[in-house]
N, C-alpha and C positions, 0 to 999 in steps of 0.2 A: 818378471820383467816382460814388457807388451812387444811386441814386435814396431817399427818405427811405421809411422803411416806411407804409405804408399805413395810413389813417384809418380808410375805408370799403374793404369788400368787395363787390361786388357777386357776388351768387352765383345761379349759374344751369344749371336740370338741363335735361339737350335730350337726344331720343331720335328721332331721323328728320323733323328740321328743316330740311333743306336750305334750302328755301323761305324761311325766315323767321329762320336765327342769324345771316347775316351782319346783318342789321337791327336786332337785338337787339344783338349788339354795339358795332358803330354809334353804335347810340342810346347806349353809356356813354361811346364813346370821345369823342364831342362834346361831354360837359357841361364845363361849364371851373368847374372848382374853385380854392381858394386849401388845398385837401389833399388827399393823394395817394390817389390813387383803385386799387383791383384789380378787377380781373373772374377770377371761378375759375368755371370750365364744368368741367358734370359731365357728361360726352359718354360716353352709359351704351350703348354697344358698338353704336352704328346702322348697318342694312342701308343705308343712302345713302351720300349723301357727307356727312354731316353732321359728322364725324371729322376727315376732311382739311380745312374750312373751319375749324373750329372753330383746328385745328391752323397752319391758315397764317395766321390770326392769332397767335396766340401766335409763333412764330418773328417776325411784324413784329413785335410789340410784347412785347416776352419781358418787360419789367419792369411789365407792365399788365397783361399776360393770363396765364393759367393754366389749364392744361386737366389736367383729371385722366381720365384712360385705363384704368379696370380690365380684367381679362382676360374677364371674363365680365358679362352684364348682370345688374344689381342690381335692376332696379326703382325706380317714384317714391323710397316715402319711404328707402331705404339707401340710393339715389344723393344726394339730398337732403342727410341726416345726412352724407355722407362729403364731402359738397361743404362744407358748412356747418364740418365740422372738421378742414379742411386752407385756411381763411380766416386771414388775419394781422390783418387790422383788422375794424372793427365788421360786423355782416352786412347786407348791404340784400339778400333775395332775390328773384328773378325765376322767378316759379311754372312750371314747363312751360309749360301752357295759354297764362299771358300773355304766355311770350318771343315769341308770334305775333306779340303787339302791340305787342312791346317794352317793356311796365309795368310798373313796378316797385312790390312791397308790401313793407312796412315787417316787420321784423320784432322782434315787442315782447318777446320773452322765450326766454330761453337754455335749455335744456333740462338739468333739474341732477341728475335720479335716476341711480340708480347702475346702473338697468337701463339707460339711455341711453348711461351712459358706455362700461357692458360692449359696447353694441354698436356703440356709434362705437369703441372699441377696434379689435375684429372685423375692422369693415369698414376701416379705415386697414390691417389685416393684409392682409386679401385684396386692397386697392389695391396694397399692398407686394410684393405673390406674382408 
């Protein structure tokens, strides 16, 4: 039996977080909801271990967690955007800065121009490379 597709996303970009992603994730995997929850980590090529944590999450919880691995670093807002559109359900993002804290901001509006599109295209290509 498959787990139901997800409601909320939680989406969150991390870049040499050791420290502070097991916490963050954590912090989603504890809320207890009555709808299905994901976490998509954008684990933007870190000199730590921030990679492998990020990663042995997702192998516990394959149908909760999601990590997206490109080959090269993208930076904030391209890891961002590529985290943001490879989410199944609605987005809740988790800003770098506050995954320290584990806080979560709301996010109020989709990004609909077609410069945006072209480069969330792009970037879903060079995830795919």
């Amino acid at each position: 039996m498959s787990s139901p597709s997800p409601t909320v996303s939680v989406c969150c970009i991390t870049y040499n977080h050791e420290a502070y992603l097991a916490q963050a994730i954590e912090s989603v995997l504890v809320q207890q909801t009555d709808f299905a929850v994901e976490m998509v980590i954008g684990e933007d090529c870190s000199t730590d271990s921030t990679r492998r944590i990020a990663q042995e999450y997702e192998h516990k919880y394959p149908e909760r967690i999601r990590v997206l691995t490109p080959a090269h670093n993208l930076g904030i807002m391209p890891s961002l955007m590529a985290t943001m559109a490879s989410r199944t359900g609605a987005p809740y993002p988790i800003s770098e800065s506050a995954s320290r804290q584990a806080l979560c901001l709301p996010f109020y509006q989709e990004l609909e121009s077609e410069q945006v599109r072209r480069i969330a295209r792009l970037l879903r290509q060079a995830l795919a490379a």
